[in-house]
N, C-alpha and C positions, 0 to 999 in steps of 0.2 A: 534156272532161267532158260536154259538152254533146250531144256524137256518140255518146259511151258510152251516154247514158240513149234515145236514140236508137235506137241498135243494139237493147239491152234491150225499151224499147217494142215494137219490128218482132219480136224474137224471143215475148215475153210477149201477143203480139196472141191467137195461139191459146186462149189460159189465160185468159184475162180482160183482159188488156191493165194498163193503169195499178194496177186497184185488186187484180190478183195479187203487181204488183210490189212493194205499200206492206203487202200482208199477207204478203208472204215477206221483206220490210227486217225489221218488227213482229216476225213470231217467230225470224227472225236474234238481233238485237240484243238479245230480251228471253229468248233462250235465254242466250244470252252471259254476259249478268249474271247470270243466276240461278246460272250454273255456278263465274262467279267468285266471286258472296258465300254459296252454301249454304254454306258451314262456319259463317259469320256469325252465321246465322239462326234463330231460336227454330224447337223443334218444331213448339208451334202454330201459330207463322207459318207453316212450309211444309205442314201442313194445309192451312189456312188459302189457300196458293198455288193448292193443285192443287184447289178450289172453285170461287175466284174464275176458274183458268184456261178452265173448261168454261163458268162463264157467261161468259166473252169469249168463247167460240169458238164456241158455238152460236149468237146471235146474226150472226154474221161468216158464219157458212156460210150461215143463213140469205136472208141478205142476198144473199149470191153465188147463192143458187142462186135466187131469184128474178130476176136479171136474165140466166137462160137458161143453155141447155146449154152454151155457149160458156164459162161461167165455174166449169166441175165443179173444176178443178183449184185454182181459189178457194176453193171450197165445201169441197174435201177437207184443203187445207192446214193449217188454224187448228184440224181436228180430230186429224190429225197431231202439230201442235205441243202439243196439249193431251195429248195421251198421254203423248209425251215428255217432258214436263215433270213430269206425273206421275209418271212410273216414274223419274226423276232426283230428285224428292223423296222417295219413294219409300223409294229406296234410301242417299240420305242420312239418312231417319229411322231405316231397321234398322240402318244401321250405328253410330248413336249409344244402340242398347241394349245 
């Protein structure tokens, strides 16, 4: 386990290194969920999601792109995810008209 995070560091060095790794876990895992309870979830909650998503992710890019050019792929991820996640709620709210 320990070689594997290893490995991942040496490869994510390029990217930002650690804090690319913890914001590509971040929109992994909180894609994941959102994909398995949107049927769950009120309209306005998924409103409500794809809001709150952009203020995480502007801040987050923020952050990355202030600590250098070295960390663009930081900086682009979280806006990425936040697309995504929009156009998945998105399209979970047209389909419930």
């Amino acid at each position: 386990m320990i070689r594997m995070f290893q490995t991942l560091s040496a490869w994510s060095a390029a990217y930002g290194g650690a804090f690319f790794l913890w914001i590509a876990a971040f929109c992994v895992v909180s894609y994941l969920g959102l994909y398995g309870f949107k049927s769950r979830l009120s309209t306005p909650f998924l409103r409500r999601l794809i809001r709150v998503s952009a203020l995480i992710a502007l801040p987050i890019s923020w952050l990355a792109i202030q600590q250098g050019e070295s960390h663009f792929a930081a900086a682009m991820l979280p806006l990425a995810w936040c697309l995504v996640l929009g156009i998945t709620c998105s399209k979970e709210i047209a389909s419930r008209r």
